[in-house]
Each structure stands twice: as C-alpha cells, then as structure tokens.
N, CA, C and O atoms as a GROMACS GRO file, in nm:
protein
  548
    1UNK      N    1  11.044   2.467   3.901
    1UNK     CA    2  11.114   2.535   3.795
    1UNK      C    3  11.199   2.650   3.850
    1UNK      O    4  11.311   2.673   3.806
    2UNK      N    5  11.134   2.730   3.961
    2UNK     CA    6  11.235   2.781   4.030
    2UNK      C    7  11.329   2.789   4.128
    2UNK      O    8  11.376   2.880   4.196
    3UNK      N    9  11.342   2.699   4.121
    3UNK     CA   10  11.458   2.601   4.182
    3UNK      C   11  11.585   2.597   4.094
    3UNK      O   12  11.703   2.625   4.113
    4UNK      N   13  11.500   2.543   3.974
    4UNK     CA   14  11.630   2.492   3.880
    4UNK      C   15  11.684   2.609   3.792
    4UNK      O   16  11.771   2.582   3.710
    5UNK      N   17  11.640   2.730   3.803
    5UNK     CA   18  11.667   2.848   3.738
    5UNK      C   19  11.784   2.886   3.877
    5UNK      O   20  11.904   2.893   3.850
    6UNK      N   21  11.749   2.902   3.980
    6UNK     CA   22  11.838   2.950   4.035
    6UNK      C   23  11.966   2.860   4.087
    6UNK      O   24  12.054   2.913   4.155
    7UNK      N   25  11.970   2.689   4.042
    7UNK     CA   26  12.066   2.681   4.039
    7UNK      C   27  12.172   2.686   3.915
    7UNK      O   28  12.290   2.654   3.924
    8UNK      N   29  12.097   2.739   3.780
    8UNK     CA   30  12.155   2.748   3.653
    8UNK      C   31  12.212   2.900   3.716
    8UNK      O   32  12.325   2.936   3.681
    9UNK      N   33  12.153   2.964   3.785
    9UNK     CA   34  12.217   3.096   3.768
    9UNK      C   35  12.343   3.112   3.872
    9UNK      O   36  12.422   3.206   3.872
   10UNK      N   37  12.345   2.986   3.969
   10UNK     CA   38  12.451   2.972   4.063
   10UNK      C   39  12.552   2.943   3.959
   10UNK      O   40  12.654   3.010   3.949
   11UNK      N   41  12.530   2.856   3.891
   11UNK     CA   42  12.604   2.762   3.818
   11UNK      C   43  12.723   2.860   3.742
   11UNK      O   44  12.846   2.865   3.742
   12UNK      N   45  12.618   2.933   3.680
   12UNK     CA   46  12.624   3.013   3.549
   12UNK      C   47  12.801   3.142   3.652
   12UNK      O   48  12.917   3.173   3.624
   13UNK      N   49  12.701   3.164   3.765
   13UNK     CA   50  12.825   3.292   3.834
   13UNK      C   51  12.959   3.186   3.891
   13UNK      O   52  13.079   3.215   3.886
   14UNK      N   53  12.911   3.085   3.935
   14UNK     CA   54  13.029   3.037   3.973
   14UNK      C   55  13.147   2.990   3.823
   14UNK      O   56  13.270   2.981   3.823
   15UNK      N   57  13.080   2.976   3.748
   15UNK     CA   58  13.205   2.957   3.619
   15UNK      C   59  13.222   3.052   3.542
   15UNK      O   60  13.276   3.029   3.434
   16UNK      N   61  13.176   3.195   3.579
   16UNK     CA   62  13.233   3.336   3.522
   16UNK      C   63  13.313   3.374   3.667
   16UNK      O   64  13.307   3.496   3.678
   17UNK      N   65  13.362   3.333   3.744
   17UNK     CA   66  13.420   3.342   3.824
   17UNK      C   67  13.540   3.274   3.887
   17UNK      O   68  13.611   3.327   3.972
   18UNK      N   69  13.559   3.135   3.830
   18UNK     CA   70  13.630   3.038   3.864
   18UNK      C   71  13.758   3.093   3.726
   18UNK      O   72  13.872   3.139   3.722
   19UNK      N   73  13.659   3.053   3.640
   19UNK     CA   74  13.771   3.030   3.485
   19UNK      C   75  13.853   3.111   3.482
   19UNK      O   76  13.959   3.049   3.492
   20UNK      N   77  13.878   3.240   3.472
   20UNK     CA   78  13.957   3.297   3.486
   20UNK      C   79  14.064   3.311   3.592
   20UNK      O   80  14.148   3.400   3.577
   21UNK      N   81  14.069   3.225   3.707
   21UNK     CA   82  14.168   3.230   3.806
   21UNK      C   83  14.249   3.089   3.758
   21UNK      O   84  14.370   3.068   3.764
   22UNK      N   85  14.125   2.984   3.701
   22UNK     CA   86  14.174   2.857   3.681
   22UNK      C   87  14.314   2.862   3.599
   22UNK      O   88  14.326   2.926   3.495
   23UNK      N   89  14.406   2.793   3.652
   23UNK     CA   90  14.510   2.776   3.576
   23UNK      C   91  14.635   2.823   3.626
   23UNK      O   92  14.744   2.782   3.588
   24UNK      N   93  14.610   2.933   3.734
   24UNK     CA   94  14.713   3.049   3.731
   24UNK      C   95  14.857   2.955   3.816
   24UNK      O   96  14.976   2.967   3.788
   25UNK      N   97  14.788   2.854   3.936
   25UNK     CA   98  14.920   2.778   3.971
   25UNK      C   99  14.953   2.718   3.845
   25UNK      O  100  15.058   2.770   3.808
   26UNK      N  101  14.911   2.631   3.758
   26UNK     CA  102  14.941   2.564   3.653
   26UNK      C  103  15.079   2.664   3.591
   26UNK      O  104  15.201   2.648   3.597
   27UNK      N  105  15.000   2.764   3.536
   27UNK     CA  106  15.105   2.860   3.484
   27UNK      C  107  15.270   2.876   3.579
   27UNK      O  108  15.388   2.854   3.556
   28UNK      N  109  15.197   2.921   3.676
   28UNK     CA  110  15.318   2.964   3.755
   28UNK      C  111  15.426   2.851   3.825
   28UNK      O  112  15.539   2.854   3.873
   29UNK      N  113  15.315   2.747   3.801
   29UNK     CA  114  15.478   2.636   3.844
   29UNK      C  115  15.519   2.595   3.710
   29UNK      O  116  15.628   2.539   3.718
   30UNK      N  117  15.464   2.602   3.549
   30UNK     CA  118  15.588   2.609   3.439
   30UNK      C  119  15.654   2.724   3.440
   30UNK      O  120  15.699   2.727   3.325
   31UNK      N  121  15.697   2.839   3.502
   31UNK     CA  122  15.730   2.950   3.472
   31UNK      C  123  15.785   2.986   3.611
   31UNK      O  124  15.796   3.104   3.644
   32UNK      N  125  15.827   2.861   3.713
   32UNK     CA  126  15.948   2.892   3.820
   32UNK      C  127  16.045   2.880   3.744
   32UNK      O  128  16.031   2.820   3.637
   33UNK      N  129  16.172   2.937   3.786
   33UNK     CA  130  16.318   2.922   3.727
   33UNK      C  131  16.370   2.768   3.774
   33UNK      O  132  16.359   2.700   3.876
   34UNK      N  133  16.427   2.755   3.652
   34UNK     CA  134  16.518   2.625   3.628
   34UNK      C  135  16.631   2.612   3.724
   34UNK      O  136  16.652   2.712   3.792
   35UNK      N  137  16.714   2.501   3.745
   35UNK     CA  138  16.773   2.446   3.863
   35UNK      C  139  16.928   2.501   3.788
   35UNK      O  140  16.951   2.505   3.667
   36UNK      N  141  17.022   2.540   3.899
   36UNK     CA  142  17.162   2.574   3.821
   36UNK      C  143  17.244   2.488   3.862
   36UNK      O  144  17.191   2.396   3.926
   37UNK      N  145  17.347   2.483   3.849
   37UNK     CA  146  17.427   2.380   3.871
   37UNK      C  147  17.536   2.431   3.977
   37UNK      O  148  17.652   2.446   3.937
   38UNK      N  149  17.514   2.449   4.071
   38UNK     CA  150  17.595   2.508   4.187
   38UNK      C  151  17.756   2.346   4.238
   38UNK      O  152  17.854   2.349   4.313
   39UNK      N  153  17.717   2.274   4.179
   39UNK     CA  154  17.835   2.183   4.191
   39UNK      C  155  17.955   2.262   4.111
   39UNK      O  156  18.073   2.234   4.133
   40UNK      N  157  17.932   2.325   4.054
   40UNK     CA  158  18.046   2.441   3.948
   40UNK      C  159  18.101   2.515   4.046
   40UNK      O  160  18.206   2.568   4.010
   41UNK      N  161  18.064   2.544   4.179
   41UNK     CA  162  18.140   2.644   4.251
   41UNK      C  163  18.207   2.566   4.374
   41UNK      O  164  18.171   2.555   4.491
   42UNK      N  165  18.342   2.503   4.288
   42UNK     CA  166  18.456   2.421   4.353
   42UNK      C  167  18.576   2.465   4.326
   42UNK      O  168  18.575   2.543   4.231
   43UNK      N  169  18.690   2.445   4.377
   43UNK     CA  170  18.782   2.489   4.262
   43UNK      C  171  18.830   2.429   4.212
   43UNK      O  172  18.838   2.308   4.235
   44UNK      N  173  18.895   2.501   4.102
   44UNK     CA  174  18.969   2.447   3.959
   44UNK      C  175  18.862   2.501   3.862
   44UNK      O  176  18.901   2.538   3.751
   45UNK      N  177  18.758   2.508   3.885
   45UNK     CA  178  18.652   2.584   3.750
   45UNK      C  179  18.676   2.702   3.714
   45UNK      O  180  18.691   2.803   3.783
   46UNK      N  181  18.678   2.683   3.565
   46UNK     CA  182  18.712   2.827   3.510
   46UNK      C  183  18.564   2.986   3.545
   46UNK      O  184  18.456   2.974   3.604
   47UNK      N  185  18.603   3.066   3.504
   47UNK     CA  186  18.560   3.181   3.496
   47UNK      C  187  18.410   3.150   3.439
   47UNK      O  188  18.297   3.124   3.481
   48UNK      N  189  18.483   3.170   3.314
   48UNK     CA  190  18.386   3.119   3.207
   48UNK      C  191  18.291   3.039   3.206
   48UNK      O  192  18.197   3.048   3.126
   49UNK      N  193  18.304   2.940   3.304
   49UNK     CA  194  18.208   2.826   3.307
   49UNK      C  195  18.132   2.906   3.416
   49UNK      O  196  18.024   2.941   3.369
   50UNK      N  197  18.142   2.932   3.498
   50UNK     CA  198  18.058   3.010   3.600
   50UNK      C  199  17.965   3.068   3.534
   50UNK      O  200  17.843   3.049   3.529
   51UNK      N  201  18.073   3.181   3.456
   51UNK     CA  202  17.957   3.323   3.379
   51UNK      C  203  17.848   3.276   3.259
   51UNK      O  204  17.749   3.336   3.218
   52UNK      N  205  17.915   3.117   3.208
   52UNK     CA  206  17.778   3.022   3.077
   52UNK      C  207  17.668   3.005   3.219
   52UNK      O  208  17.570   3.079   3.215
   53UNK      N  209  17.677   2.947   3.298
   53UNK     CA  210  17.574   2.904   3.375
   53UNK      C  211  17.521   3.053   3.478
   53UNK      O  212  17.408   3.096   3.455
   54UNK      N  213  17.576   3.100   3.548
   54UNK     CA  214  17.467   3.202   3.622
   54UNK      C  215  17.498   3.339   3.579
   54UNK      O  216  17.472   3.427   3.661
   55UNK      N  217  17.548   3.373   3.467
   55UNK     CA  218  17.539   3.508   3.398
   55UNK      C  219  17.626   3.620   3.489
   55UNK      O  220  17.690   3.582   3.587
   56UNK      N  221  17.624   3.706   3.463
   56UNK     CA  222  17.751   3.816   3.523
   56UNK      C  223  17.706   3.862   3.669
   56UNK      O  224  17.596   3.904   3.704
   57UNK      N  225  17.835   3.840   3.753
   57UNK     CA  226  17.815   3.870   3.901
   57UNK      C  227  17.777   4.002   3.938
   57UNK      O  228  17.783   4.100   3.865
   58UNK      N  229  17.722   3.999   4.100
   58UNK     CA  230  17.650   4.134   4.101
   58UNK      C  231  17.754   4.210   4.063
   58UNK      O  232  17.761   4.287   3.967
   59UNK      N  233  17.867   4.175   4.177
   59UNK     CA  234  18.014   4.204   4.233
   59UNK      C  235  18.085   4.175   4.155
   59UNK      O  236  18.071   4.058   4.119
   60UNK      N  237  18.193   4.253   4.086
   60UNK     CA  238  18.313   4.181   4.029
   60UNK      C  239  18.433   4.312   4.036
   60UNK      O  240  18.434   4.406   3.957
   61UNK      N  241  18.544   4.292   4.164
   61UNK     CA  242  18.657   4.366   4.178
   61UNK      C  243  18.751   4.305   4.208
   61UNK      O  244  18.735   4.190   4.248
   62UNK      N  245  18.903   4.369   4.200
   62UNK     CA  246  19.018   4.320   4.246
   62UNK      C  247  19.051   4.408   4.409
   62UNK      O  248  19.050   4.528   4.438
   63UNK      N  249  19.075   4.298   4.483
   63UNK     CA  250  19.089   4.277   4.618
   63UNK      C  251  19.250   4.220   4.608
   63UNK      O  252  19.280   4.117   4.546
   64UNK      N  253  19.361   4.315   4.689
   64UNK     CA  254  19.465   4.229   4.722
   64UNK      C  255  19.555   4.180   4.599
   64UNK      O  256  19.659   4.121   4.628
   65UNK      N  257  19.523   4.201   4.459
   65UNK     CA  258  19.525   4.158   4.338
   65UNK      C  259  19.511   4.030   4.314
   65UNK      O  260  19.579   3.943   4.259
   66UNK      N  261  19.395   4.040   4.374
   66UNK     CA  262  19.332   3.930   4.331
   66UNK      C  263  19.157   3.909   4.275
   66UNK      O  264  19.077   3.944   4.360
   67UNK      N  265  19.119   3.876   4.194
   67UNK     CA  266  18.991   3.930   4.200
   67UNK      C  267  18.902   3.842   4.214
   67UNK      O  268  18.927   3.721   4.209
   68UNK      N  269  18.736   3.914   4.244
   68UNK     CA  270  18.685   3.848   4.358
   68UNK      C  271  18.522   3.871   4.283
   68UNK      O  272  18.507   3.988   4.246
   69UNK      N  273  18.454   3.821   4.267
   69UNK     CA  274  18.312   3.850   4.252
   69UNK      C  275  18.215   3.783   4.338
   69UNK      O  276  18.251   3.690   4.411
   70UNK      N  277  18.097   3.823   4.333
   70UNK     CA  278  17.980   3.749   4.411
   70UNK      C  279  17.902   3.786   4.308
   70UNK      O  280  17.886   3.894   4.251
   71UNK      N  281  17.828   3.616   4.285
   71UNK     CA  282  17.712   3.605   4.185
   71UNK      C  283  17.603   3.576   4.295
   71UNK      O  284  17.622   3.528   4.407
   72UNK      N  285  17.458   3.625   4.222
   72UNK     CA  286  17.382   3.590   4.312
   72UNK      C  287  17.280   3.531   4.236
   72UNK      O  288  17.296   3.574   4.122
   73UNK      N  289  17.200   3.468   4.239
   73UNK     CA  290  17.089   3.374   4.174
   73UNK      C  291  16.928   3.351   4.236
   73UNK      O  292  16.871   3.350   4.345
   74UNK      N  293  16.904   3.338   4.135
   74UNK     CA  294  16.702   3.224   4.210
   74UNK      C  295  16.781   3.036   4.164
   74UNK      O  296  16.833   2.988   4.064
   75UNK      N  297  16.750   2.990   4.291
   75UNK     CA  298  16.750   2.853   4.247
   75UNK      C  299  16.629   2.772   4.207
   75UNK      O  300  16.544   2.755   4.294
   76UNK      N  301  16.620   2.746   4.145
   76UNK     CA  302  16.532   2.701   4.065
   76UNK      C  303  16.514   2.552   4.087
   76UNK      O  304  16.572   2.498   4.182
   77UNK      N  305  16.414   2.460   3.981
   77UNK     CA  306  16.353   2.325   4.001
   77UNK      C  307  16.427   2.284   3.936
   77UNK      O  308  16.506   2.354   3.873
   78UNK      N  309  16.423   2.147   3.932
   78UNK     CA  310  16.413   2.083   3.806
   78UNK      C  311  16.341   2.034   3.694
   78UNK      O  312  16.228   2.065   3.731
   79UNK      N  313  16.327   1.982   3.587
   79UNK     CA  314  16.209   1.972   3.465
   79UNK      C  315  16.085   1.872   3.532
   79UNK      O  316  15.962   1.882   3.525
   80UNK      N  317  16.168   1.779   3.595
   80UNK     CA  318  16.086   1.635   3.631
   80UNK      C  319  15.992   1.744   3.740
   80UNK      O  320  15.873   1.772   3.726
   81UNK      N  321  16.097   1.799   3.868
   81UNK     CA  322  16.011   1.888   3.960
   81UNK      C  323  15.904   1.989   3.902
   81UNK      O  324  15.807   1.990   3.978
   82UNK      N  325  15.886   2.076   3.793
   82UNK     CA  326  15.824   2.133   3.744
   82UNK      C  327  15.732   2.043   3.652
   82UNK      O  328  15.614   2.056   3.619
   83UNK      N  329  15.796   1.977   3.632
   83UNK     CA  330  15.637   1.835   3.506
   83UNK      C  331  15.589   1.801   3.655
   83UNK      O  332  15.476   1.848   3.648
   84UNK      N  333  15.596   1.769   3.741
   84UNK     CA  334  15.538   1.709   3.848
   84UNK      C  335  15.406   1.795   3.908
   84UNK      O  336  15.287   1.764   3.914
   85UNK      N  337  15.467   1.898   3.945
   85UNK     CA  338  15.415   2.048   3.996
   85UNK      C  339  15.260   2.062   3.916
   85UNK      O  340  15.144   2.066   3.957
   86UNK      N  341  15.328   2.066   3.774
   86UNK     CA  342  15.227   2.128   3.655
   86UNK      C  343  15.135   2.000   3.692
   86UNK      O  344  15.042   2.027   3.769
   87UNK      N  345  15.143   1.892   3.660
   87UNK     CA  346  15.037   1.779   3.657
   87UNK      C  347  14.954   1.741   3.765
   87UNK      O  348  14.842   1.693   3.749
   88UNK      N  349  15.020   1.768   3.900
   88UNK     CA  350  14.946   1.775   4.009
   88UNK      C  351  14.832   1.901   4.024
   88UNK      O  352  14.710   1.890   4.042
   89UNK      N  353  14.929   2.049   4.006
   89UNK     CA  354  14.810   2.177   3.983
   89UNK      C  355  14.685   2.142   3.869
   89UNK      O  356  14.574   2.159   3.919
   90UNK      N  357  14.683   2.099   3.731
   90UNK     CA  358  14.609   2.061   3.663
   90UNK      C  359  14.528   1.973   3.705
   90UNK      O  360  14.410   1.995   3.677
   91UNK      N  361  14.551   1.874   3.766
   91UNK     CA  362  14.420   1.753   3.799
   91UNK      C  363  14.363   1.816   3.920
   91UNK      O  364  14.244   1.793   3.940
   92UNK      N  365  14.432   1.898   4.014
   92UNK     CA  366  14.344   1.929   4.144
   92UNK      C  367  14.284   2.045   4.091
   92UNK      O  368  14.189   2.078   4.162
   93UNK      N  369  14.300   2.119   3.995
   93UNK     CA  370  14.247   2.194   3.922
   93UNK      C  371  14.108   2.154   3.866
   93UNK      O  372  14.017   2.237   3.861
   94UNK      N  373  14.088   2.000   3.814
   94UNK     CA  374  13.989   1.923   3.749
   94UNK      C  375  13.919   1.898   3.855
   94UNK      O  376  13.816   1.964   3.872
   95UNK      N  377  13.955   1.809   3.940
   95UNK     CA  378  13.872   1.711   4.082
   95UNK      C  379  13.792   1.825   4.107
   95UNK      O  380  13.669   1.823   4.115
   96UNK      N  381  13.876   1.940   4.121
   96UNK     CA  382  13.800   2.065   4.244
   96UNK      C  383  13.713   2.156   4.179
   96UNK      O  384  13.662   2.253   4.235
   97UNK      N  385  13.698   2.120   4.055
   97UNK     CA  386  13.628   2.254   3.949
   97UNK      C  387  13.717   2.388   4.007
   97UNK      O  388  13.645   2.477   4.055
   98UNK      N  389  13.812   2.405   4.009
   98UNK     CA  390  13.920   2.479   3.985
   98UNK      C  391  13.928   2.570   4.161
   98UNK      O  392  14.025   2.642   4.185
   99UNK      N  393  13.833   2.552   4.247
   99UNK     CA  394  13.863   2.597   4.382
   99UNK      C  395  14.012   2.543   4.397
   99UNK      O  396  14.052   2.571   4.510
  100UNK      N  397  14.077   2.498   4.348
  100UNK     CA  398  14.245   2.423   4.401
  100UNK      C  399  14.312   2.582   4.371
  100UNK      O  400  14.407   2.599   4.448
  101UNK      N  401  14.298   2.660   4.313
  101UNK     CA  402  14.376   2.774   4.307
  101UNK      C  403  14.368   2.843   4.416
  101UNK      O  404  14.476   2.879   4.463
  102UNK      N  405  14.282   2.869   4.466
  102UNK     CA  406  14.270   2.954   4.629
  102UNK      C  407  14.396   2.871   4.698
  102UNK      O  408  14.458   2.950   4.770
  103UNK      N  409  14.445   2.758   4.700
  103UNK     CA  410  14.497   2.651   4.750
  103UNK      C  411  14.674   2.733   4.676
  103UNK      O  412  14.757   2.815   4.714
  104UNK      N  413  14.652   2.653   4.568
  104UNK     CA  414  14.753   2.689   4.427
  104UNK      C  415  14.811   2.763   4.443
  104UNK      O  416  14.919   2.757   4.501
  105UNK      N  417  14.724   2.930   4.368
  105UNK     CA  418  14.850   2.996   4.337
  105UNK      C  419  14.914   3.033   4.507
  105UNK      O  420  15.032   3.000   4.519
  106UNK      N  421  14.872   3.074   4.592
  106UNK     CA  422  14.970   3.114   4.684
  106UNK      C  423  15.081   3.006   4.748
  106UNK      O  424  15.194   3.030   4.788
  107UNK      N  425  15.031   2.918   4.745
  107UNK     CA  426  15.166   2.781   4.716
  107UNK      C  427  15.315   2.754   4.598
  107UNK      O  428  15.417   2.686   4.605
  108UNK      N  429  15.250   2.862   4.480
  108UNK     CA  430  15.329   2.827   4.398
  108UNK      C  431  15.387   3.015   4.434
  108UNK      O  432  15.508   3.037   4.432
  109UNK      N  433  15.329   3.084   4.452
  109UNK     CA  434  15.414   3.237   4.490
  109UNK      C  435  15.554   3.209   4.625
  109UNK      O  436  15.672   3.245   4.627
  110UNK      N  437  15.492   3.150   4.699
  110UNK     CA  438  15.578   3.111   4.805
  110UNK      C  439  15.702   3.054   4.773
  110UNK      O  440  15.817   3.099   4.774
  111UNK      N  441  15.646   2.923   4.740
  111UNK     CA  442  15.746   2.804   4.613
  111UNK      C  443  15.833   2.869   4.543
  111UNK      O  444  15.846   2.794   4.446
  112UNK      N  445  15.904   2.957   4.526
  112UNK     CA  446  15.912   3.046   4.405
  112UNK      C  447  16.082   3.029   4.330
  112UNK      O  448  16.130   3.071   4.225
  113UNK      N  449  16.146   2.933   4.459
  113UNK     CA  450  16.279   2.890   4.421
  113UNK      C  451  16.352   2.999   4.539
  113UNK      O  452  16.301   3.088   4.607
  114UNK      N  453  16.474   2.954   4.530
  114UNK     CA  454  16.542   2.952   4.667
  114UNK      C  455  16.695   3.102   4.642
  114UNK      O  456  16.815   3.081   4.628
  115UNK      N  457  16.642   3.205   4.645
  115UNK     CA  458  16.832   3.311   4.664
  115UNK      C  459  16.917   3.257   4.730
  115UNK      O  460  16.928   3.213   4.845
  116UNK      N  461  17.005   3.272   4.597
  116UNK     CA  462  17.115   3.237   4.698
  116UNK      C  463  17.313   3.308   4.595
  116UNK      O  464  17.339   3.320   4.476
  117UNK      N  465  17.393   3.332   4.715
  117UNK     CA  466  17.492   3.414   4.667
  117UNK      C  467  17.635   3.345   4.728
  117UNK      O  468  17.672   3.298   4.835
  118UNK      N  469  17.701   3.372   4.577
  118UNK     CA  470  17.831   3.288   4.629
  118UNK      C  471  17.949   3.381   4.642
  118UNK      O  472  17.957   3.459   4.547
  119UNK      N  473  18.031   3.394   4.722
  119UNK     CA  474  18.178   3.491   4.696
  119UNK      C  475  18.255   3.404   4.695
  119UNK      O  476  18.278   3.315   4.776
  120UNK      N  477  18.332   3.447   4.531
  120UNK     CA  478  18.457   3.391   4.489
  120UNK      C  479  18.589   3.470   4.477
  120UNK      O  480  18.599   3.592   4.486
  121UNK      N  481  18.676   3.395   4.459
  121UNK     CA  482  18.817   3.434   4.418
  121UNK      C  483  18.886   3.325   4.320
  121UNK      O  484  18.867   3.205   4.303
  122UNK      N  485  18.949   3.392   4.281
  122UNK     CA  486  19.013   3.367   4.130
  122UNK      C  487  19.198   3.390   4.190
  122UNK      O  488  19.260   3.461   4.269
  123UNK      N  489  19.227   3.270   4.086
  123UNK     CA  490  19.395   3.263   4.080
  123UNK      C  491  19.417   3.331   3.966
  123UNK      O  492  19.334   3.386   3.894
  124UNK      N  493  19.558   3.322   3.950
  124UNK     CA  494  19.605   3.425   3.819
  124UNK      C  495  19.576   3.344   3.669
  124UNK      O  496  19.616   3.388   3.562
  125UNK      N  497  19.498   3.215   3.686
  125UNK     CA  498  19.459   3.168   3.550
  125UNK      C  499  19.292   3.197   3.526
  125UNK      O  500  19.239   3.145   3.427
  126UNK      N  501  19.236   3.256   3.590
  126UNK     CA  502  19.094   3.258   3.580
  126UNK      C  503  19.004   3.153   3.642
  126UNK      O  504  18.884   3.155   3.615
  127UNK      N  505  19.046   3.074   3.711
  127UNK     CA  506  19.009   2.953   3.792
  127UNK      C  507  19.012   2.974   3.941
  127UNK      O  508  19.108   3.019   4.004
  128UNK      N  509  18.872   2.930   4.000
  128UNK     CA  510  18.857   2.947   4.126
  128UNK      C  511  18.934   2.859   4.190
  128UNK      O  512  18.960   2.740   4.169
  129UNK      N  513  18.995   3.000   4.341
  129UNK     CA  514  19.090   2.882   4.452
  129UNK      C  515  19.048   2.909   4.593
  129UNK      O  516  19.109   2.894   4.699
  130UNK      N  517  18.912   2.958   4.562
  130UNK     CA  518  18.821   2.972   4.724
  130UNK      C  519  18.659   2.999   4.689
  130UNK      O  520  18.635   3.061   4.586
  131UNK      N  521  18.580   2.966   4.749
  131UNK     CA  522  18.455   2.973   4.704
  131UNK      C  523  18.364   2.960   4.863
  131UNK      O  524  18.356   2.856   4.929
  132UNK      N  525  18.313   3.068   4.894
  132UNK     CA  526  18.242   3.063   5.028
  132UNK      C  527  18.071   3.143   4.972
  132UNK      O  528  18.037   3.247   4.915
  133UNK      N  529  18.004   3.024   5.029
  133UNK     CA  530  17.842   3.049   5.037
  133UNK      C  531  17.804   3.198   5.138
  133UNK      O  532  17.845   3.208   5.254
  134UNK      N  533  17.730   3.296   5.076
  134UNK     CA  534  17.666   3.388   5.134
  134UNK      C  535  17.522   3.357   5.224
  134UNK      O  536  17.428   3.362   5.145
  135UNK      N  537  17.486   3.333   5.338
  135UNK     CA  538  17.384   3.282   5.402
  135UNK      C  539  17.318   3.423   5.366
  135UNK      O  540  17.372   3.525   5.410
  136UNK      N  541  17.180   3.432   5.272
  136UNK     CA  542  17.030   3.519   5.289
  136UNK      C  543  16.930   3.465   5.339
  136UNK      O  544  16.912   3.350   5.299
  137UNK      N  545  16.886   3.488   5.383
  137UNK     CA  546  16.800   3.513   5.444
  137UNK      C  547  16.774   3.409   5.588
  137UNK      O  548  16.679   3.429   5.663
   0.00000   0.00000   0.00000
C-alpha cells in the first residue's frame, strides 16, 4: 500500500507540474506571424500595394528627388505551415504526457519567423523602379 501511495503522489506532482507548461508550443506556433507576400517588391507595383501588405516603412525620405523608403518586417508561415506546426506540437504533446514542451517551446521561440528589410525607390507615379534586399543578420 505504500508503494502505491507514493506513486499516486508522484503522479499527483508530476501533473501539477506538467499542465501548466502543456500547450505553450501549441500556442506559440498559432501565434507566429503570417507569411507576406514579398513577390510585391518588383517593379511596376504601386505604393499602395506595398503599404496594404507590410504597413508603413521604417524609412520614408526624398533622396535626389526621388523618394526612397525601407520597410522592414517578421516573415512569417504560412496557414498550412502553422496547421501543421499546431498538430504536430499537440499530439507530441499527447504521446509524451506533455514532456514535448521542454522540446517545444524553445523550438517554436527560435522558429519565430525570419527579419527581413527592403530599400526602395519610387518613380514620379508612385511605382517602384528599383528594389534592393537589406541582408540582417
């Protein structure tokens, strides 16, 4: 009988201890940033279409009179890549009685999507006529 008390009481600390970590990759790979559409930075694309998809550049001045911004971004997954992510963290989450997070979350902190910065220039219609990638990191 005391045997089986002390493995109820193993039992008992290891799942006031687990549950609360359980989940946290789950969480954090639905809650990487979404994928942008960097095929937009060609030219002939308007302004506008830039600023709907990655929001207002860090940078935005006139150079030469011409003007010039650098946007900078998190690149992000895609839905299928993130449904994938989530369903894999959840079942190794199950198999493992939730030890997969020691594993997890620092996989999915790392994972976290990719910086990255573009410098543009603009013609006199608002349409890009040069577009060069910023190498970080």
């Amino acid at each position: 009988m005391d045997t089986v008390k002390r493995y109820l009481v193993f039992a008992v600390l290891l799942t006031i201890f687990i549950v609360p970590i359980s989940g946290c990759s789950v969480f954090m790979a639905a809650e990487q940033p979404a994928a942008k559409n960097i095929e937009l930075f060609k030219t002939g694309t308007s302004r506008e279409v830039l600023l709907a998809e990655f929001g207002q550049p860090l940078i935005s001045e006139e150079t030469d009179g011409k003007k010039v911004e650098i946007f900078t971004f998190i690149q992000g997954y895609s839905k299928l890549a993130k449904t994938g992510r989530v369903i894999f963290h959840s079942a190794a989450d199950v198999f493992t009685l939730g030890l997969w997070e020691i594993v997890g979350t620092p996989t999915e902190i790392y994972f976290n999507g990719n910086e990255m910065a573009f410098h543009v220039s603009y013609d006199e219609n608002d349409h890009l006529d040069e577009v060069n990638v910023i190498t970080l990191k």
